[in-house]
PAZAPA-4460 file (N, C-alpha, C; in steps of 0.05 Angstrom, whole numbers, plus 32768, in hexadecimal, padded with zeros to 4 digits):
% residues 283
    n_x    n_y    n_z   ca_x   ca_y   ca_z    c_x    c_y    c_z   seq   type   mol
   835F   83FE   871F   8369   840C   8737   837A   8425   872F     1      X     A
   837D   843A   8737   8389   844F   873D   83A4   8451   8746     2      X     A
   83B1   845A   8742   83CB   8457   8754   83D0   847A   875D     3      X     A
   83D1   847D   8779   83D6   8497   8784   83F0   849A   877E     4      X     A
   83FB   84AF   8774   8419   84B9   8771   8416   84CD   878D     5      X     A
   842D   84CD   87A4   842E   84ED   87AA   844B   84FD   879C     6      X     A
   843C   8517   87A0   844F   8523   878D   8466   8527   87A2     7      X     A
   8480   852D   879D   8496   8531   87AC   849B   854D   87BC     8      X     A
   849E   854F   87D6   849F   8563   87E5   84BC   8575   87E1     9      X     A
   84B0   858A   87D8   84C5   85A3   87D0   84DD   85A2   87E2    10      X     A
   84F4   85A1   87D0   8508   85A1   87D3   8513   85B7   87F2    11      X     A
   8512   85B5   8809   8527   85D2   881A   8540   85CB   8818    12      X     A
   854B   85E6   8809   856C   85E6   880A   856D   85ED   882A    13      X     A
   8589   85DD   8834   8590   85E6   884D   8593   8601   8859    14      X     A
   8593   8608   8869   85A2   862F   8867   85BC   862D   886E    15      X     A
   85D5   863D   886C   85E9   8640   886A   85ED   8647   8882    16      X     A
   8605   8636   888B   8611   8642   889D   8620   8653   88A9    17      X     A
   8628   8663   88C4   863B   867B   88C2   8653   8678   88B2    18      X     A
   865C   8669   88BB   8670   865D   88AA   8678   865F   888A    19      X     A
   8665   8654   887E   8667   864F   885F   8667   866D   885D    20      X     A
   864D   8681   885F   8647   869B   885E   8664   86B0   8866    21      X     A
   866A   86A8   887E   8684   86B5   887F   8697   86AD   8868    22      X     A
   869F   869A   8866   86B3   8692   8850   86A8   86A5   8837    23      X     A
   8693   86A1   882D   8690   86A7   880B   8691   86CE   8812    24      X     A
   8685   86D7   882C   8687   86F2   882E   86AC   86F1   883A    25      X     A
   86BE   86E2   883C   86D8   86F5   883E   86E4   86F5   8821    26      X     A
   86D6   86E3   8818   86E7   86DF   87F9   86DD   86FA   87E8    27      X     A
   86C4   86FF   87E9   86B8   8715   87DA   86C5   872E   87E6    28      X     A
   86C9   872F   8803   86D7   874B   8811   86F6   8746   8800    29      X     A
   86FE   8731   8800   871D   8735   87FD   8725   8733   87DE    30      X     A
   8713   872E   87D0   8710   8730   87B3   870A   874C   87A9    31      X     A
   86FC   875B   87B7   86F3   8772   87B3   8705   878D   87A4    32      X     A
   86FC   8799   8792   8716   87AD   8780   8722   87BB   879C    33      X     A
   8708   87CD   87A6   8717   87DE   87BB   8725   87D8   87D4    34      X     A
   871F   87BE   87DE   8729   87BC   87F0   8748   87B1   87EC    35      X     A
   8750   87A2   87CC   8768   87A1   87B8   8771   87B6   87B9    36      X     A
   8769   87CA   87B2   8773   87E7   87BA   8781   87EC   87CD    37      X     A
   8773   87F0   87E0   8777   87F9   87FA   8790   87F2   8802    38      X     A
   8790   87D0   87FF   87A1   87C4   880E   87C2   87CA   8805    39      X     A
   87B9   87C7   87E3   87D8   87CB   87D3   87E5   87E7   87DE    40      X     A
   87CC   87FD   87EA   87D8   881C   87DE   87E8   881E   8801    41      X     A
   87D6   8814   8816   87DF   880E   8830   87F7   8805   8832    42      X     A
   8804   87EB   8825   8819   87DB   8829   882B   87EA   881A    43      X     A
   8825   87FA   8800   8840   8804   87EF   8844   8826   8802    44      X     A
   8834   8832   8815   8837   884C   8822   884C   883B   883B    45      X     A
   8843   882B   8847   8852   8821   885F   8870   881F   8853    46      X     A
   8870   8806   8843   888A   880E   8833   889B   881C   8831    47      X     A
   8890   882D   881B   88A0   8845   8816   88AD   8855   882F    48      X     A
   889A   8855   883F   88A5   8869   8858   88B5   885E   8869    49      X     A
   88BD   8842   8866   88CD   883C   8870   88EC   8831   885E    50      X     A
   88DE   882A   8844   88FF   8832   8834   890E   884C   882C    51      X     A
   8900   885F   8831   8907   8877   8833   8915   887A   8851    52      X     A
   890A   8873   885D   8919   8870   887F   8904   8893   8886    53      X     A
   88EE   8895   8881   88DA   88A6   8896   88D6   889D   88B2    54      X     A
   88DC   88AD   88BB   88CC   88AA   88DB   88BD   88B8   88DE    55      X     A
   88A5   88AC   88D5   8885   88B9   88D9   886B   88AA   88DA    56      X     A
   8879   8899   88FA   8869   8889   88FB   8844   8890   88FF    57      X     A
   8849   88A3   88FE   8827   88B4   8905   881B   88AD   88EE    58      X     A
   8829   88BD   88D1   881B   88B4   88B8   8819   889B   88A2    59      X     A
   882C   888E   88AF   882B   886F   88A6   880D   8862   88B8    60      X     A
   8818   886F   88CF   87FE   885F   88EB   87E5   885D   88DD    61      X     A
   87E1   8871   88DA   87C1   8874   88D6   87BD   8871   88B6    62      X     A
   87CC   886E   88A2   87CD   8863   888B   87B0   8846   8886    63      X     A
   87B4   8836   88A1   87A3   8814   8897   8784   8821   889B    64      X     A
   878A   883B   88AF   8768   8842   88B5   8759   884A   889F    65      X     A
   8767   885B   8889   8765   8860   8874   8761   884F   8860    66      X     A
   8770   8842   8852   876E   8830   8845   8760   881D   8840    67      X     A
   875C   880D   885C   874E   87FC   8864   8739   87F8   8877    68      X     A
   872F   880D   887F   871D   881A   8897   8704   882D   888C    69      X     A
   8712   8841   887C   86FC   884D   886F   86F8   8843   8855    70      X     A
   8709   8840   883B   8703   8829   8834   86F6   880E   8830    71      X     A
   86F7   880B   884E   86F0   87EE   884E   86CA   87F5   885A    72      X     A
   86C6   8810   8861   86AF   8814   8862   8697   8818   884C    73      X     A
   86A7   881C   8836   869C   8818   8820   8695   87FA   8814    74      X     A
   86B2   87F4   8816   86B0   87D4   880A   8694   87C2   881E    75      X     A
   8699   87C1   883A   8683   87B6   884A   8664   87C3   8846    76      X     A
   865D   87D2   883B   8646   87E2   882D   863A   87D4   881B    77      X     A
   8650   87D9   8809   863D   87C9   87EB   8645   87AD   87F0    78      X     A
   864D   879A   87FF   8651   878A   87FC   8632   877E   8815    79      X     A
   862E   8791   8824   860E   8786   8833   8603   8793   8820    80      X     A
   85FF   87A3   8809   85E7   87B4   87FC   85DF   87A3   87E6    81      X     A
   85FB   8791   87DA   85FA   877A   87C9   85EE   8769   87CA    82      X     A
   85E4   875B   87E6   85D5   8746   87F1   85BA   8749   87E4    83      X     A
   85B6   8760   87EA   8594   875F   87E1   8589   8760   87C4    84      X     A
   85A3   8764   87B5   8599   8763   8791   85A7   874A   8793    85      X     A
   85BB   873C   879C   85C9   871D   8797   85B2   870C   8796    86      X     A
   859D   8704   8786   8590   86EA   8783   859B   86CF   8784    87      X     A
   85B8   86D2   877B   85C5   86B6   8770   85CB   86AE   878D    88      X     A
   85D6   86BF   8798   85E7   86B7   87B3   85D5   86B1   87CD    89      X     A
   85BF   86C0   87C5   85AA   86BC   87DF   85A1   86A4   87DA    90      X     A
   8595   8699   87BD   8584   8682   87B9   8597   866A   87BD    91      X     A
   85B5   866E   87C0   85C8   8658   87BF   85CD   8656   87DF    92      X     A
   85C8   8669   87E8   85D9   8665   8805   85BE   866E   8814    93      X     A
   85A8   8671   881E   8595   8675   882E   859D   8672   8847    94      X     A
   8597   8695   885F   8598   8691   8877   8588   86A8   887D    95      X     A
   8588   86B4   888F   8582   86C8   889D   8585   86DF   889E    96      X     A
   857D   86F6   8898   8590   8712   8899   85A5   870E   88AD    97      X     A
   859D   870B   88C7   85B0   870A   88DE   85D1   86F8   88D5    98      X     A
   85C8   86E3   88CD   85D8   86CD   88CD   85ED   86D2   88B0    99      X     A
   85E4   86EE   88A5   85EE   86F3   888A   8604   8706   889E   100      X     A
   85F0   871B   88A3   85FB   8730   88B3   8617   872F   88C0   101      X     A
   861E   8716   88D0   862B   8712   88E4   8640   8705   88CD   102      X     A
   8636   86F1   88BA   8646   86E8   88AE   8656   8705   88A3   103      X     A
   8653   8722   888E   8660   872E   8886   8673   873B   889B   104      X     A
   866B   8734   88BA   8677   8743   88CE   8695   8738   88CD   105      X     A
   868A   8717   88CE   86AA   870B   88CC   86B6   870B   88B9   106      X     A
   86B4   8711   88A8   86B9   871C   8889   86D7   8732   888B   107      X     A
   86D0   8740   88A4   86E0   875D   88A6   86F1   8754   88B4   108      X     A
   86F9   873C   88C3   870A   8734   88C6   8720   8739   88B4   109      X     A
   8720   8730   8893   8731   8737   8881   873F   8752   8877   110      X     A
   8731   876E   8887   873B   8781   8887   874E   8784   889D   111      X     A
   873A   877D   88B4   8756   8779   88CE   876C   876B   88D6   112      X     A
   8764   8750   88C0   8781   8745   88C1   879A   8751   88B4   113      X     A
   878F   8764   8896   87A4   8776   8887   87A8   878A   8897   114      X     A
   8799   8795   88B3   879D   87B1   88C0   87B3   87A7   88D7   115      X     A
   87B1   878A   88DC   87C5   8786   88F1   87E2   8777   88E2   116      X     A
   87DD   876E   88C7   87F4   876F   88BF   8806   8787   88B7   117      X     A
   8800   87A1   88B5   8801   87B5   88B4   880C   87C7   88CF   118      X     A
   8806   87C0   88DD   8811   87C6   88FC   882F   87B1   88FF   119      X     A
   8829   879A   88F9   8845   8790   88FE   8854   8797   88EB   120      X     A
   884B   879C   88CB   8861   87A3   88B9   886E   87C0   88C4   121      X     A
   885D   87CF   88D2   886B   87F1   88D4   887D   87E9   88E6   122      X     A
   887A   87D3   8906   8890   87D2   8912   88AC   87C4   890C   123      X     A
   88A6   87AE   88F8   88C0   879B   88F1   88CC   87B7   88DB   124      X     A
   88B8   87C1   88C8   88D2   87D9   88B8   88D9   87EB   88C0   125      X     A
   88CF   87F6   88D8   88DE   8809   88E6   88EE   8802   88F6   126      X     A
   88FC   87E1   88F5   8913   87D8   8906   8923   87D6   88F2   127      X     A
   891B   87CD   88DF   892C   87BF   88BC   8933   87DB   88AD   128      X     A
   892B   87EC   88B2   8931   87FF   88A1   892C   881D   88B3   129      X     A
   8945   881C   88CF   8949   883B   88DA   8956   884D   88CB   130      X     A
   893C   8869   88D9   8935   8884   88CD   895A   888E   88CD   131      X     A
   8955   889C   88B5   8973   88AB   88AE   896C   88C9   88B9   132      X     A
   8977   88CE   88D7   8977   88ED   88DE   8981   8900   88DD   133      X     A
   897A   8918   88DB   8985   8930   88CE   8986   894B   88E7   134      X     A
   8996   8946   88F4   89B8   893C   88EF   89BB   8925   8903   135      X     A
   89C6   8917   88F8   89CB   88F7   8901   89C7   88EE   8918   136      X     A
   89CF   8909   8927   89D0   8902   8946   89B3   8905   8952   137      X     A
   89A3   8919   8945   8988   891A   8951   8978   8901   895F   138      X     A
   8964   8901   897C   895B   88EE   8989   894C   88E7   896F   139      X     A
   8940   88CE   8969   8928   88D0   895E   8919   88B4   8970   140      X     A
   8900   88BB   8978   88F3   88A7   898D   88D4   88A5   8982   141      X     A
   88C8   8888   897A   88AB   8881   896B   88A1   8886   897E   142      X     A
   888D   889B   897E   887B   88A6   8990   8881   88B1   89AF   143      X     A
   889F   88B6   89B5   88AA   88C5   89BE   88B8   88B3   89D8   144      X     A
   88B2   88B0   89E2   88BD   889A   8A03   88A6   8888   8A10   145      X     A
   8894   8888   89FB   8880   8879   8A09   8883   8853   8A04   146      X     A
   887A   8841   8A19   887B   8834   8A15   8878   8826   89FC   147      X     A
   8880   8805   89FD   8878   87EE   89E1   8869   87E7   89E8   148      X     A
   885B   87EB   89F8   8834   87DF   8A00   8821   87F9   89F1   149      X     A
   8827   880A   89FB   8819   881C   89F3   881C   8823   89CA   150      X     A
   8834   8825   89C9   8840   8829   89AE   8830   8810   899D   151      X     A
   882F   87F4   89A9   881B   87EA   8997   8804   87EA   8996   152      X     A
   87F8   87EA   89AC   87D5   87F6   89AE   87D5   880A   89A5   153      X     A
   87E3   8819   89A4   87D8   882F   898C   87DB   8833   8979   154      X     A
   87EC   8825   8966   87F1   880F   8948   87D8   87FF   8942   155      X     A
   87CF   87F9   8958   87BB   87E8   8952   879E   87F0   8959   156      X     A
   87A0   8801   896F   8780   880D   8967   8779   8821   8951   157      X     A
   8792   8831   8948   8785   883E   892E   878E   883C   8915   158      X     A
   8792   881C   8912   87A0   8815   88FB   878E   87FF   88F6   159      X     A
   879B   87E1   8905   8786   87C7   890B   876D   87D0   8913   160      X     A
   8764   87D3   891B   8744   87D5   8929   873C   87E9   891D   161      X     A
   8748   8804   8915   8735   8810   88FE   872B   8805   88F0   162      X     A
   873B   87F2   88DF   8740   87DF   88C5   872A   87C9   88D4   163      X     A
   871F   87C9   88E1   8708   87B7   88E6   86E7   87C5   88EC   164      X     A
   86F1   87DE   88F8   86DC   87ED   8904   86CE   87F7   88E2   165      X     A
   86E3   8804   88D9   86D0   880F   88B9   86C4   87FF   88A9   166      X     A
   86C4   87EC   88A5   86B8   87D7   8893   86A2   87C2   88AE   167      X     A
   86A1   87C5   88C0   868F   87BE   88D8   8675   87DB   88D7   168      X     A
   867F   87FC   88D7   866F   8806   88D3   8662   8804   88BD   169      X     A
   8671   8806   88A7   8661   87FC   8887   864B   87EF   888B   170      X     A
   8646   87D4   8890   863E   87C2   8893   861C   87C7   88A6   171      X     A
   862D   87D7   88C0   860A   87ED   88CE   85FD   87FA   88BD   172      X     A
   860F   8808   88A8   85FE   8821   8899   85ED   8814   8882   173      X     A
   85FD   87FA   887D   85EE   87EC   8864   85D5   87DE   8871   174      X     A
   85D7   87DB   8889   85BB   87D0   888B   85A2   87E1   8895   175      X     A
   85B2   87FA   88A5   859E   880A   88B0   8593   8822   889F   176      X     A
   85A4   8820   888C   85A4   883C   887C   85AD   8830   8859   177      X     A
   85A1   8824   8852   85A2   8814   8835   85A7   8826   881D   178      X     A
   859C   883F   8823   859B   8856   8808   85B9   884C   87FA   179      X     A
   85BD   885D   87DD   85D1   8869   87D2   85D4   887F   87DB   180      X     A
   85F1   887F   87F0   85FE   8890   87EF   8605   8895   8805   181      X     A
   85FA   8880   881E   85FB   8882   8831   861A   887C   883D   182      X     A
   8624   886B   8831   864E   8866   883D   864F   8880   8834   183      X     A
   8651   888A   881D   8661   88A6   881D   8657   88C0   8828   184      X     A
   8641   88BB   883B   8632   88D1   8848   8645   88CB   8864   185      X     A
   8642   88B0   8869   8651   88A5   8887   866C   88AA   8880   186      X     A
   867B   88B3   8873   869D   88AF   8872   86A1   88D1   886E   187      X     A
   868C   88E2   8864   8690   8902   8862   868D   8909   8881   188      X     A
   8672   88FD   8890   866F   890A   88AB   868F   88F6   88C0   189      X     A
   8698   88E7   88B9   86A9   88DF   88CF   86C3   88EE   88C3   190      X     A
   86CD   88F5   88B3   86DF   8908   88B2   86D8   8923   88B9   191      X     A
   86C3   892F   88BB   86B9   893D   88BD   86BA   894C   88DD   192      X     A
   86B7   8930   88E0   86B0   8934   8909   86D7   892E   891C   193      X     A
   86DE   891D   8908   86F7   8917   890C   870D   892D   890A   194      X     A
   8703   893F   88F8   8715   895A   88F9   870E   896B   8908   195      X     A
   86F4   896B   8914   86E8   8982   8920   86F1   8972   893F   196      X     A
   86FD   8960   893B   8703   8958   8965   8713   895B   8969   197      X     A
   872C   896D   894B   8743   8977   8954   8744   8989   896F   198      X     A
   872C   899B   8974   872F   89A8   8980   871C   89A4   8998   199      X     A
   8713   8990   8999   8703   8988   89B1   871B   897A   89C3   200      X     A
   8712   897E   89E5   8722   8974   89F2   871F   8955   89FF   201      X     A
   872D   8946   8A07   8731   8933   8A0E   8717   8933   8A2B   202      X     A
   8707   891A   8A30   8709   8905   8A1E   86FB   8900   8A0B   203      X     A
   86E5   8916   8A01   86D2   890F   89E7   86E6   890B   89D6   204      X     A
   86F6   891D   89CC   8707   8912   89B2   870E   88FB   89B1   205      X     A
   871A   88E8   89CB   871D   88CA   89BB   870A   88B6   89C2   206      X     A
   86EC   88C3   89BC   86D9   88AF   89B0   86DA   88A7   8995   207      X     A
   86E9   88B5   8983   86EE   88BC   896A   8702   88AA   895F   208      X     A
   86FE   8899   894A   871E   8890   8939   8736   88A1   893C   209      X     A
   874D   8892   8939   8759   88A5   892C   8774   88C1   8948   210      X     A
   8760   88B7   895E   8769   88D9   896A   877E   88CB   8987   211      X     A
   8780   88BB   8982   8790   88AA   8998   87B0   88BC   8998   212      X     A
   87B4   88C3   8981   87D3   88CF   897D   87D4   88F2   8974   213      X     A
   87E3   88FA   8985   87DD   891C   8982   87EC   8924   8968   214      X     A
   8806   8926   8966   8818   8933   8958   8831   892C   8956   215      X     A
   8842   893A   893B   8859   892E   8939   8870   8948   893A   216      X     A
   8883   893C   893D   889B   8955   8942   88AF   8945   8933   217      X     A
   88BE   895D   8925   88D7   895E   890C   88EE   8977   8914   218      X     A
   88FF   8969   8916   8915   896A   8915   8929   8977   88FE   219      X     A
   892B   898E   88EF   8936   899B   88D3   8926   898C   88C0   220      X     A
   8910   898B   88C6   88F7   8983   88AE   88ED   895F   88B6   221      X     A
   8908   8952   88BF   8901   893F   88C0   88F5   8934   88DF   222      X     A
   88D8   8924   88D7   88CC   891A   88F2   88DD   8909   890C   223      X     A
   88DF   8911   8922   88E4   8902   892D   88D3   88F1   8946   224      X     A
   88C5   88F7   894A   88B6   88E8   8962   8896   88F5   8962   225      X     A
   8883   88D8   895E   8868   88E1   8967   8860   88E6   897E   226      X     A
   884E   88F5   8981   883E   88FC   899E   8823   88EA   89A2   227      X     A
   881B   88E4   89B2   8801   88DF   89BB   87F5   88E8   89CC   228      X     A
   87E3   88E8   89C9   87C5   88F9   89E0   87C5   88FD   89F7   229      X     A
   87D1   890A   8A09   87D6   890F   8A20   87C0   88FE   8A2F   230      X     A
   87BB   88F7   8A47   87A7   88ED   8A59   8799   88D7   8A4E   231      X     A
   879F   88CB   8A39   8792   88B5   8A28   87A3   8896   8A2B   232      X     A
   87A0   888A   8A3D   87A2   8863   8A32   87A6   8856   8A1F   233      X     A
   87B9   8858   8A0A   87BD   8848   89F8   87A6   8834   89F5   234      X     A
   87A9   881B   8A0C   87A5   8803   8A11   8784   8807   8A13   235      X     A
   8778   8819   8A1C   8764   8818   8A26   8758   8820   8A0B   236      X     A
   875D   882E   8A07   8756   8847   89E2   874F   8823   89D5   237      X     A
   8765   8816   89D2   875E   8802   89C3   874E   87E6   89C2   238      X     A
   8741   87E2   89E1   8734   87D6   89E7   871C   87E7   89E6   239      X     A
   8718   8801   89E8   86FD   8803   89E9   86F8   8809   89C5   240      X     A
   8712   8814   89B4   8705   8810   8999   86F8   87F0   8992   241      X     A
   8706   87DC   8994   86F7   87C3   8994   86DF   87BC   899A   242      X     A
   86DB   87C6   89B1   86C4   87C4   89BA   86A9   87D0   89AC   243      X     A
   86AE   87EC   89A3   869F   87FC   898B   869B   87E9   8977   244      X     A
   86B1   87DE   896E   86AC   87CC   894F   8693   87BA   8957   245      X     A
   869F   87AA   8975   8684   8793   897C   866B   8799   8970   246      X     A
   866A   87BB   8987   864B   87C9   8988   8642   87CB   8964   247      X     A
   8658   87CB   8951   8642   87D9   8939   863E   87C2   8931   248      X     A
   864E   87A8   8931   8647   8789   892C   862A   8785   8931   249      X     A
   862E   878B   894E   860F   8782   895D   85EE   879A   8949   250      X     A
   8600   87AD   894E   85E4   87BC   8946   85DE   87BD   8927   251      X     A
   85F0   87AE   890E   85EB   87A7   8900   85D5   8795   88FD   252      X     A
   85DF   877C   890E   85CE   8765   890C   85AD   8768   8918   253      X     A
   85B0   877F   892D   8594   8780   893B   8580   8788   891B   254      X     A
   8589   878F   8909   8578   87A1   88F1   8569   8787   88EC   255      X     A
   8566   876C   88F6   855B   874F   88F0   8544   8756   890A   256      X     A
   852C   8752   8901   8517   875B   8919   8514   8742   892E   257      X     A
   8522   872C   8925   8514   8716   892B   8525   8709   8942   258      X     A
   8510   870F   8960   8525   86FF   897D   8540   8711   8983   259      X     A
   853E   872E   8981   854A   8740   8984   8554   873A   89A4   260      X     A
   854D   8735   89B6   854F   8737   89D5   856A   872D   89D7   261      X     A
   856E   8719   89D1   858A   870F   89D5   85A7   8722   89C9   262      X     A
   85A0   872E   89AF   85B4   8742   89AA   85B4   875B   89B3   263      X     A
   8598   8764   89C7   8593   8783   89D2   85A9   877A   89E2   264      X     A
   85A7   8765   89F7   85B7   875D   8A11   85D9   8765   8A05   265      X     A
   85D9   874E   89F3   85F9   875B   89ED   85F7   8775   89E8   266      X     A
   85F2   877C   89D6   85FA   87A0   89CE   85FB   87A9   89E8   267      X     A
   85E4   87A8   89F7   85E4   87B0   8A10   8602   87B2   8A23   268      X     A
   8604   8792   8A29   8627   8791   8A34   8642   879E   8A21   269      X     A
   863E   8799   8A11   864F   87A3   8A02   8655   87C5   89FB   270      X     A
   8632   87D0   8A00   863A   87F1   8A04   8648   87FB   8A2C   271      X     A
   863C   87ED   8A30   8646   87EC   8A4D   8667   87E8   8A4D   272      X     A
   866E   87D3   8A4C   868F   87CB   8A3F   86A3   87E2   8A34   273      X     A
   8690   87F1   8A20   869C   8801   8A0E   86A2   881F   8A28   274      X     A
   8689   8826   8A31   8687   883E   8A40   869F   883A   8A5A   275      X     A
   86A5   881D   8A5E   86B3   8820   8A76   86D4   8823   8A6D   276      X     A
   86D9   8811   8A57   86ED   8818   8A44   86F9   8839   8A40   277      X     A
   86E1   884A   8A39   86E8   8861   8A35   86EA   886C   8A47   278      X     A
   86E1   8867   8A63   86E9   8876   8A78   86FF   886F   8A83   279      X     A
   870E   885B   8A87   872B   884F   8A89   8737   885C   8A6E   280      X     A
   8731   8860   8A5E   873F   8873   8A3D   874D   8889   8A4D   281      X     A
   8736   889B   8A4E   873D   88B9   8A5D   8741   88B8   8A75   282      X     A
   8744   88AC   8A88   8756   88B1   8AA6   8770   88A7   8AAF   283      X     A
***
């Protein structure tokens, strides 16, 4: 007699879940040289300007967008451009472009959590350590007489939510636009456009990062009170930047061909969201 052996049916590794994928992509975002960078050069500028006792809250403000926003648009680049030469990591963790995609989205969480610790550090050291004025008696007022609602939505849309929006666009360009060279093609044209809306008028200019806050005024050299954007919403400016980050989330992940319908719908609401946002921005 014969004896039939069957041979044993090939091993399927499970696929990974959002979860696990998120985890190993925040560790790689937060391990990362530059975004180490970023964070140290961010936290020792905030600092300084406030053990020195500066009142300039304008250029501390927009300090995390920098650091950690454009910056972090690089870091979210090679870190989707990485995926596709990573053999070790794909054959260990198997999922989906989509399901990768979304995972590096939550990933950027770890920039925005350093962009909103960064907003509370500017307000607690500019209580712990008041500006020395020249001459003593001068008013000096953070962003002039405008509200603490406003004063933090706008700490936080172009500080926090930059710090999420730049490393969220990274992440579109790495999938839609894969070349070398493409983050530093995307970070020349947004400065690019960002200087040139100095002189555009409200409300195209605050479609733009960054333009939520006009100008600063000094006092015998020294700053005393920022301005912001005449006819512009704090509150609104910063719900509809959020809302942008959604949209490049979403249109990242659409670059996955597969059962698209369900994410057209979102993008869909979500550009809708955004447009109504901006029109509550400017009125």
């Amino acid at each position: 007699m014969s004896t039939l052996t069957e041979s044993p049916a090939p091993r399927v590794e499970p696929a990974a879940t959002l979860r696990e994928l998120a985890l190993v992509d925040a560790k790689r975002y937060a391990t990362h040289p530059l975004f180490l960078f970023g964070f140290v050069a961010n936290a020792a500028l905030i600092y300084a300007a406030a053990r020195d006792r500066v009142p300039a809250p304008l250029g501390i403000a927009i300090s995390p967008a920098f650091f950690l926003g454009v910056l972090g648009l690089v870091v979210a680049h090679r870190l989707t451009t990485s995926l596709g030469r990573s053999h070790e990591l794909v054959d260990s963790m198997p999922s989906s472009e989509r399901r990768r995609t979304a995972a590096l989205c939550l990933a950027c969480l770890v920039p925005f959590a350093a962009g909103l610790a960064s907003a509370v550090a500017i307000l607690v050291l500019s209580a712990a350590y008041p500006p020395e004025l020249v001459p003593p008696h001068t008013q000096m007022a953070w962003f002039g007489d405008y509200s603490g609602v406003d004063v933090v939505a706008a700490l936080l849309a172009i500080g926090a939510v930059a710090s999420l929006g730049g490393p969220l666009l990274g992440i579109l360009i790495a999938r839609w636009a894969p070349f070398r060279g493409s983050a530093l093609l995307a970070i020349v044209v947004i400065f690019f456009v960002c200087e040139s809306s100095t002189h555009w008028s409200v409300p195209w200019s605050v479609s733009l990062p960054w333009t939520s806050l006009s100008d600063e005024y000094a006092s015998h050299g020294v700053v005393t009170h920022s301005v912001m954007r005449e006819g512009v919403s704090q509150v609104w400016y910063c719900v509809y930047a959020l809302l942008m980050c959604g949209l490049a989330a979403v249109g990242a992940m659409l670059h996955d061909p597969v059962d698209r319908r369900p994410l057209l719908w979102t993008g869909g609401a979500v550009a809708v969201a955004a447009a109504a946002a901006f029109a509550l921005t400017v009125t």
